[in-house]
N, C-alpha and C positions, 0 to 999 in steps of 0.2 A: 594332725591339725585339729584344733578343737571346732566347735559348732559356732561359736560367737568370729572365730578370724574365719570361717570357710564362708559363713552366712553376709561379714564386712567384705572379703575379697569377690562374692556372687554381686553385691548389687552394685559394686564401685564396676564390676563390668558390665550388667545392664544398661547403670547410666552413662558410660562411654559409649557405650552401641545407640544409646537412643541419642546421644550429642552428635553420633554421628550421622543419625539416622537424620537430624532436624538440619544439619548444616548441607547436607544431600548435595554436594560437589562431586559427586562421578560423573564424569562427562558423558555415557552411553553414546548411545549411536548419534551420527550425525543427520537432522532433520533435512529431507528433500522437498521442497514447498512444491506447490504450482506456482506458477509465474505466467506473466503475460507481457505482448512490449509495451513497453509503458507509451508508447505511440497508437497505443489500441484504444480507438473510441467506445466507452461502455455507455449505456442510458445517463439519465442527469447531465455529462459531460456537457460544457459550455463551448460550442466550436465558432470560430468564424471563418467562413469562405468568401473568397474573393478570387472574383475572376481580372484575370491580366490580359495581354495582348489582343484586348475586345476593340476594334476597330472603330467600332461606331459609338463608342460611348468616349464622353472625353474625358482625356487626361488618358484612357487608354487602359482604366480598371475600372470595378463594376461590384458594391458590395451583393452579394448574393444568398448571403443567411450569417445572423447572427443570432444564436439563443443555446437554450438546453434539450439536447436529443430526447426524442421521448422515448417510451419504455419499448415500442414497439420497433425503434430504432430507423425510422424512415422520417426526412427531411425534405419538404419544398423548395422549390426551387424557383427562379423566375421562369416564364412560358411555361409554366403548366408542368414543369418536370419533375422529379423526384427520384432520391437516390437513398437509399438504404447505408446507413455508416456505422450502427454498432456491430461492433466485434471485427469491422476491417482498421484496421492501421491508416493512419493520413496518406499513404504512399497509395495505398489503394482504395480510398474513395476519390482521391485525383485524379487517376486511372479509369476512374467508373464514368466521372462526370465528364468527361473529355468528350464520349461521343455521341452525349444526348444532345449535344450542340455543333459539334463540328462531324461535315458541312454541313448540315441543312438549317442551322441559322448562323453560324461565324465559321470564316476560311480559318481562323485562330482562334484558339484560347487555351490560356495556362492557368489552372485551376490550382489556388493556393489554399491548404485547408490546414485550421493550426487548434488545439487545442489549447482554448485560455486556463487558468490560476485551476490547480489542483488541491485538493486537502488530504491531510489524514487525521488519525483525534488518536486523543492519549488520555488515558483517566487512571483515578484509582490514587494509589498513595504517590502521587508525582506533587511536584511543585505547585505545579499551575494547568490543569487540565483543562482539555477544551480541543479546538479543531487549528489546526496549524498548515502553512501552503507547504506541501509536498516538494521535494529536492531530489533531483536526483540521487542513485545510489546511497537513497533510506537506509536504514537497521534499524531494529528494536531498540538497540543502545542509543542509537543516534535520538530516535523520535523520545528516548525516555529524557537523551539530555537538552534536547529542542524546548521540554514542559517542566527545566531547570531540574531534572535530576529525580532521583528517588527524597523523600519524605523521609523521619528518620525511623517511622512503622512499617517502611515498603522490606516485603518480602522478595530480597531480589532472587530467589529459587526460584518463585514459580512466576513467572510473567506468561500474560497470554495475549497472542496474536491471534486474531479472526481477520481471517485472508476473505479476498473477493468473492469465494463462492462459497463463504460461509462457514467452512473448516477452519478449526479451530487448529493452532500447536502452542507449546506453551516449553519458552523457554528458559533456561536457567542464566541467569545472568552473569553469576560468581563464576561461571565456566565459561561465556561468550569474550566475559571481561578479557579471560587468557589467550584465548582462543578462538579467533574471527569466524571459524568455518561455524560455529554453533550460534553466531550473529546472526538471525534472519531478516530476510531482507524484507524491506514495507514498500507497498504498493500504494498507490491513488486509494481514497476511501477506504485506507483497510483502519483496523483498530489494535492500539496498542492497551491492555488495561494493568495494572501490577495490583495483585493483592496485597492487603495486608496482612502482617506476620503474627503468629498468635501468642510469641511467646517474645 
């Protein structure tokens, strides 16, 4: 073989390794996130409580707090009470509030606690970026096609996700597309960003 076909058959494989190197669809391992229930009160959250089968108020309910939890995660309450509800799940600040009031001021109450309008945000080479109300059973895919879709400079190899406690993963799209387990799932306030692709 002479020097001028070994030297055309050397770079025609370089730039197939580097074609492939840039298309980077090997699936590798599957991402394990943290999660939380999505019934779990964090700070910011906007909650409303309402007290039910309160005897002495009429109609027989009784609004009890509406607003946004603060950082230190403790809520007022009417009579002086207070209850701590970040990081418990609505089942269990119900549970909490139940016996700072029954018995020693109602024989009853049923303590409704709900978490209002949730968001998550999308940016980068998307549609239409911005903050959007959160749905059940999110993905990265889902919130990319919530903010209309990738842009036609979006780099769908590397997308990154920043979960709630601020770790970052960054997922491959062209492989989620095929393959749901590599879909990750989005939480309340998390962030979806997609780069753009440089070539």
């Amino acid at each position: 073989m002479n020097r001028t076909k070994f030297l055309s058959l050397l770079a025609s494989g370089a730039a197939g390794a580097f074609a492939g190197g840039c298309e980077n669809t090997k699936p590798g391992p599957v991402v394990v996130r943290d999660v939380f229930p999505t019934d779990q009160i964090r700070a910011e959250d906007r909650i409303v409580i309402v007290f039910n089968d309160v005897p002495s108020v009429a109609g027989g309910s009784q609004l009890a707090f509406d607003g946004a939890v603060p950082d230190d995660g403790t809520i007022a309450l009417p009579y002086n009470k207070s209850v701590s509800v970040k990081g418990r799940t609505t089942t269990e600040v119900q549970q909490a509030i139940k016996p700072l009031y029954v018995p020693s001021i109602w024989l009853t109450l049923s303590p409704v606690v709900r978490i209002q309008e949730r968001y998550f945000f999308v940016y980068g080479e998307v549609r239409q970026s911005g903050r959007f109300t959160y749905t059940q059973d999110l993905t990265v895919l889902k919130a990319i096609a919530t903010a209309g879709g990738f842009t036609d400079f979006a780099d769908r190899t590397e997308i990154e996700l920043t979960i709630f406690n601020g770790k970052k993963h960054t997922i491959n799209g062209k492989v989620a597309e095929k393959n749901p387990a590599y879909d990750l799932k989005v939480l309340p306030g998390e962030k979806v960003h997609v780069r753009r692709r440089f070539s």
